[in-house]
C-alpha positions as CSV (number, residue, x, y, z in Angstrom):
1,X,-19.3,24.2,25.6
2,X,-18.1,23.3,22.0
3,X,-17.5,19.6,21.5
4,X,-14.1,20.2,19.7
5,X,-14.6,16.7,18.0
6,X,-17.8,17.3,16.4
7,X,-18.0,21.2,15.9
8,X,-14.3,22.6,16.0
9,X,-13.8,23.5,12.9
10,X,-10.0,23.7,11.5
11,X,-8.0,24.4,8.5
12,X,-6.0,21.1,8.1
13,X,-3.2,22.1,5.8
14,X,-0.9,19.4,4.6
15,X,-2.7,16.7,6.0
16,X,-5.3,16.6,3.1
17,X,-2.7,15.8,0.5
18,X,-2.8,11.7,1.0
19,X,-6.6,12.9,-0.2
20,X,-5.7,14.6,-2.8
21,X,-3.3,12.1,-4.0
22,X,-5.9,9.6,-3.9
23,X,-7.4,12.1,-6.9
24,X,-4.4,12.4,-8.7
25,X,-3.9,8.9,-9.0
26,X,-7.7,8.6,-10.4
27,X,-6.9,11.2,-12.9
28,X,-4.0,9.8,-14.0
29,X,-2.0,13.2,-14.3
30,X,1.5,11.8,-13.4
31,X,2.8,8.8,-12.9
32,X,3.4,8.1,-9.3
33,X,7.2,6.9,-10.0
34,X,7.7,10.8,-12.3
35,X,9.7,13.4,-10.0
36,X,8.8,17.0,-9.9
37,X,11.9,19.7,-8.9
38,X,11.1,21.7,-5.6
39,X,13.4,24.5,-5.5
40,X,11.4,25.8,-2.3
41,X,8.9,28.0,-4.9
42,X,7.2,28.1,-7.8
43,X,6.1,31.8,-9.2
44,X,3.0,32.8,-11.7
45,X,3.7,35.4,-13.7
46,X,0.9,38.9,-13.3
47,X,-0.2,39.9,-16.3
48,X,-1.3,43.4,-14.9
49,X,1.9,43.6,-12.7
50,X,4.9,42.6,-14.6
51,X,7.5,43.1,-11.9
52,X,5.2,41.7,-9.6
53,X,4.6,38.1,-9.8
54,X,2.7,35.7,-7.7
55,X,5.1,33.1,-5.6
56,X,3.9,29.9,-4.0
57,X,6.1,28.9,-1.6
58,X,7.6,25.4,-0.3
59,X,8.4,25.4,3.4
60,X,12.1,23.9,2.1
61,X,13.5,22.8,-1.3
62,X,13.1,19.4,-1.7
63,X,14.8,18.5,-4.9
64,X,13.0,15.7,-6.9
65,X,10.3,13.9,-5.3
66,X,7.8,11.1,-6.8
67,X,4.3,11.0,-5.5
68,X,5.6,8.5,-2.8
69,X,8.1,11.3,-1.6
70,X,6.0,14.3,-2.2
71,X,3.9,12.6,0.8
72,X,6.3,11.7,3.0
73,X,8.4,15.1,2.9
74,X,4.8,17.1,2.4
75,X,6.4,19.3,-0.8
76,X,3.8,22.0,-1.5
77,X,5.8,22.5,-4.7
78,X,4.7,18.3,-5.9
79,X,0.9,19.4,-5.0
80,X,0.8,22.6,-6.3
81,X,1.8,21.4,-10.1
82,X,-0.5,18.1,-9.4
83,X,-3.4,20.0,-8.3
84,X,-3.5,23.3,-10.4
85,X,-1.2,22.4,-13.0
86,X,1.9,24.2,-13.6
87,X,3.6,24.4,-16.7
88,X,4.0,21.3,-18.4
89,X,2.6,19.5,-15.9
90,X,-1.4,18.8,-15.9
91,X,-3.0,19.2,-12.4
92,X,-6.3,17.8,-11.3
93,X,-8.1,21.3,-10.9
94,X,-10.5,22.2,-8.4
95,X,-13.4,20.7,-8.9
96,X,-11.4,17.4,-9.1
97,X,-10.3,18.5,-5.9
98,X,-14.1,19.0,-4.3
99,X,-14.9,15.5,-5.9
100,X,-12.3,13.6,-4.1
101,X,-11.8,15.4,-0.6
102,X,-16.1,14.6,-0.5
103,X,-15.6,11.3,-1.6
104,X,-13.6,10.5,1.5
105,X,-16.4,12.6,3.5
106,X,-15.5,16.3,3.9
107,X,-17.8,18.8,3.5
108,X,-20.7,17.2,5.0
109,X,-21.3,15.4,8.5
110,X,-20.2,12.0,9.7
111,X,-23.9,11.5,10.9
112,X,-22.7,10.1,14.3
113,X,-25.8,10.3,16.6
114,X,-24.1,13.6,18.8
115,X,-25.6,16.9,18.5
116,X,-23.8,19.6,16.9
117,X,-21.6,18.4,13.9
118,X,-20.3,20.8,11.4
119,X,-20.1,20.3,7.6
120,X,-16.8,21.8,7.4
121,X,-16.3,23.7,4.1
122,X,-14.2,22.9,0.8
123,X,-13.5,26.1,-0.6
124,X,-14.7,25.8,-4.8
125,X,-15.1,29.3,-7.0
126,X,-19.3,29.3,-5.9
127,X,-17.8,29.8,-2.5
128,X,-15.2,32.5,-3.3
129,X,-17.8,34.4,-5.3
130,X,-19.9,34.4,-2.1
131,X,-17.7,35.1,0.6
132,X,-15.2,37.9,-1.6
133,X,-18.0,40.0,-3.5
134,X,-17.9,38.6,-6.6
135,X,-14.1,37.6,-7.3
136,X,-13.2,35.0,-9.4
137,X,-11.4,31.8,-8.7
138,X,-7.6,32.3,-10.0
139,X,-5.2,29.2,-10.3
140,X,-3.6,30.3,-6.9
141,X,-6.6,29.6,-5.3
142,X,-6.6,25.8,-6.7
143,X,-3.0,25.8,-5.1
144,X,-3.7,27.0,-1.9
145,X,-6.8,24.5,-1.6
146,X,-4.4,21.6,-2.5
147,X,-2.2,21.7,0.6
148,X,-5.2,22.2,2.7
149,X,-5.2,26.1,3.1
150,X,-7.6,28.8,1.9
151,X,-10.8,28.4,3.1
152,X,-10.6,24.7,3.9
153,X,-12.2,23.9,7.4
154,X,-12.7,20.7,9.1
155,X,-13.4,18.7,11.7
156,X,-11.3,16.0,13.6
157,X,-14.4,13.3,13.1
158,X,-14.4,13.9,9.6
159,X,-10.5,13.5,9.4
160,X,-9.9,10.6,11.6
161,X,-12.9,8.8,9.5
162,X,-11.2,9.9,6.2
163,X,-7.8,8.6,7.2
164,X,-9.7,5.0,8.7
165,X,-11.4,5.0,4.4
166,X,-7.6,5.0,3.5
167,X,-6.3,2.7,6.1
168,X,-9.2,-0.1,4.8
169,X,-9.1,0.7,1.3
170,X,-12.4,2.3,0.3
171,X,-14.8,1.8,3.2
172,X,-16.3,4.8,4.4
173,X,-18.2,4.3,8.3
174,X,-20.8,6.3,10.6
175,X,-18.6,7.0,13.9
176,X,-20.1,5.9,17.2
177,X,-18.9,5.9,20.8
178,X,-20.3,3.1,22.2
179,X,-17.6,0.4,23.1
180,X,-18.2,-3.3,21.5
181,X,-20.5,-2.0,18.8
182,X,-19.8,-2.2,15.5
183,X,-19.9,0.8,13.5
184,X,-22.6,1.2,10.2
185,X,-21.1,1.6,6.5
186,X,-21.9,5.2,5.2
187,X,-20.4,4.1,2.0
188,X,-17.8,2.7,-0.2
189,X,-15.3,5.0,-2.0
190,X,-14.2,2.9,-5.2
191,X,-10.7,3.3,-6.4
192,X,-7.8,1.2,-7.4
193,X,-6.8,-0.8,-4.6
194,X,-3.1,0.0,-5.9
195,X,-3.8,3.9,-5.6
196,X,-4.1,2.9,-1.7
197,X,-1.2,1.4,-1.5
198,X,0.9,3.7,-3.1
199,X,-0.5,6.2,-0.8
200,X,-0.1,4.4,2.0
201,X,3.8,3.8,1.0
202,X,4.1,7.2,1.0
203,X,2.6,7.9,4.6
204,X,4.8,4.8,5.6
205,X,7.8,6.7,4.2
206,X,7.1,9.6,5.9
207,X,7.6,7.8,9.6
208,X,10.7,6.2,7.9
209,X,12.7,8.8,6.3
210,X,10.2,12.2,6.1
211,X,8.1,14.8,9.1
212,X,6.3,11.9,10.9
213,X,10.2,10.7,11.9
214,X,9.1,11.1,15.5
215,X,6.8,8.1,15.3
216,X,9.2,6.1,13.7
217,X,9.4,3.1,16.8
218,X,11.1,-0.5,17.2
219,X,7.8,-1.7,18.9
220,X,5.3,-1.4,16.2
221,X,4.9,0.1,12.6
222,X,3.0,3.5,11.9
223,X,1.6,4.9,8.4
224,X,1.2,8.9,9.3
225,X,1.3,12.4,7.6
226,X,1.5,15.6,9.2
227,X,-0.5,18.7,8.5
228,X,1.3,22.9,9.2
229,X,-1.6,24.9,8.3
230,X,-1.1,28.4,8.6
231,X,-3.8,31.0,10.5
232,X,-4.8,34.5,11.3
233,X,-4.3,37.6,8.6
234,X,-0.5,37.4,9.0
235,X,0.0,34.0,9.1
236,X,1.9,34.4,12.4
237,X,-0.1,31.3,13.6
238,X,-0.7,27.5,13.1
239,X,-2.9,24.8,13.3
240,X,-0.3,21.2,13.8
241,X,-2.3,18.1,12.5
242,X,-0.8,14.5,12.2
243,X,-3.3,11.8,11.4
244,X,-2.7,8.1,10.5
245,X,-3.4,4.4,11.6
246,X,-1.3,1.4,12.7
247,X,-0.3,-1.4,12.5
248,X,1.0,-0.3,8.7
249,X,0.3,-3.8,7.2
250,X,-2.9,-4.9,8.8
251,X,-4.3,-1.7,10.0
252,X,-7.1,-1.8,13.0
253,X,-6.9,2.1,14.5
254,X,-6.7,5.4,12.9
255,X,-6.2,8.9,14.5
256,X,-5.9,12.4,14.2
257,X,-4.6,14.6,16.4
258,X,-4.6,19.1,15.8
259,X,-3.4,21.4,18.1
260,X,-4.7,24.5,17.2
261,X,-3.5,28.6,16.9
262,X,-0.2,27.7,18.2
263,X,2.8,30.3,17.7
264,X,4.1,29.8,14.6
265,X,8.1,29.1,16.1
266,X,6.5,26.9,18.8
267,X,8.3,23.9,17.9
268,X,6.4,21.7,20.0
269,X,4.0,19.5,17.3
270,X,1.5,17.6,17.1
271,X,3.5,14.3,16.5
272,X,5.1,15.0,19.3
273,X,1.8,14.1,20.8
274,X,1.6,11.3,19.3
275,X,5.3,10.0,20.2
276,X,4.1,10.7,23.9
277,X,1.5,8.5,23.4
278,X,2.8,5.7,21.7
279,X,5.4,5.3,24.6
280,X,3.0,5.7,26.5
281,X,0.6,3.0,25.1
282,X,4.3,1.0,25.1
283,X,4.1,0.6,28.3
284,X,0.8,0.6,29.8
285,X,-1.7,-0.7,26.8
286,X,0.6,-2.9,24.5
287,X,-2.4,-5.0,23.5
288,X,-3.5,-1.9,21.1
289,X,0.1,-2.2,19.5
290,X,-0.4,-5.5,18.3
């Protein structure tokens, strides 16, 4: 029986860019007020196949969108250029990328006292090299990473954790189960309080005006970012993520919620899950509201 919590191990797409922002912040590669244009694609040009360039798609063209925006709308196009460069613009790379999605606890266990965690994996060129026979790591691969694709895998304990480190501002905990106690400090992850904030403006943003609309309520305020990551060989599949916390300005609870190797027209997300339980909670457990 796999404890889908601990050991179900999922590519979590778009969800990871409110980590990766927290990065490019650090690094200083844009300001978080500059725009980038999303026209719905950038494309690379192939030096052994003229005619045949590599395009990296947007799932819609955005227009211009800050850092703020880029999170709330979840442009590909903004974390593309910010995490591989692009251009003009200077991108964080990939081992910047490994640095800050394991600051915030991927790629290793939570260490919560149940048997059977995974590590998860953040996909770096050592890991390429293994698993494709020697290739090398090309700057599509640093895009693809970015939004949470390629060989990313997690765990929902190591992305409810991560979301709870952005929620408090830098404090990293050892999960447990056990109602009334108090969980232990794994560690403290020490950047700007202001690169929180604008972070968590953006996941705000995206409740008020971006693809977490759904949980957009009149009872209670919700900071939350949804994740589309696409599976199997034709990509004809999807994992929907949406994590976040509430309430926005004095946050006590974070989740994270994936529902996994759906059809890729199922329309049916996993905010919608969340909106069901929020009304739910509404009604029957208002005291968590609060």
């Amino acid at each position: 029986c796999l404890n889908g919590v601990l050991s179900g191990l999922s590519t979590p797409g778009c969800s990871m860019k409110v980590f990766i922002a927290m990065g490019v912040l650090d690094q200083g590669v844009i300001e978080p007020n500059k725009q980038i244009l999303s026209t719905r694609s950038i494309t690379i040009p192939n030096p052994y196949f003229p005619d045949k360039p590599s395009v990296f798609m947007d799932w819609k063209a955005h227009g211009l969108v800050d850092l703020r925006r880029a999170i709330a709308v979840s442009s590909n196009v903004y974390f593309y250029e910010v995490g591989g460069g692009y251009q003009g613009q200077k991108g964080i790379g990939i081992d910047n990328i490994e640095k800050y999605s394991r600051l915030f606890g991927f790629g290793s266990t939570t260490e919560v006292y149940f048997p059977g965690e995974e590590n998860g994996t953040i996909p770096n060129p050592a890991w390429k090299n293994l698993m494709f026979n020697g290739e090398n790591w090309r700057v599509g691969d640093t895009y693809n990473t970015s939004i949470g694709q390629y060989g990313f895998q997690v765990t929902p304990i190591q992305v409810v954790r991560a979301v709870s480190a952005l929620a408090n501002e830098g404090t990293l905990v050892v999960p447990t189960f056990i109602k009334g106690s108090s969980p232990q400090v794994a560690g403290t992850i020490s950047l700007s309080p202001s690169y929180y904030t604008i972070v968590k403006e953006g996941m705000r943003q995206g409740v008020t005006s971006g693809t977490s609309a759904p949980l957009n309520f009149p009872f209670m305020e919700i900071a939350s970012k949804t994740g589309t990551a696409q599976i199997n060989v034709m990509k004809d599949g999807v994992n929907s993520w949406v994590v976040g916390f509430w309430p926005y300005k004095n946050p006590k609870y974070a989740y994270a919620v994936v529902m996994e190797k759906g059809s890729r027209g199922n329309q049916f997300s996993a905010t919608l899950v969340m909106q069901d339980f929020f009304n739910w909670m509404s009604i029957n457990a208002p005291e968590y509201l609060n």
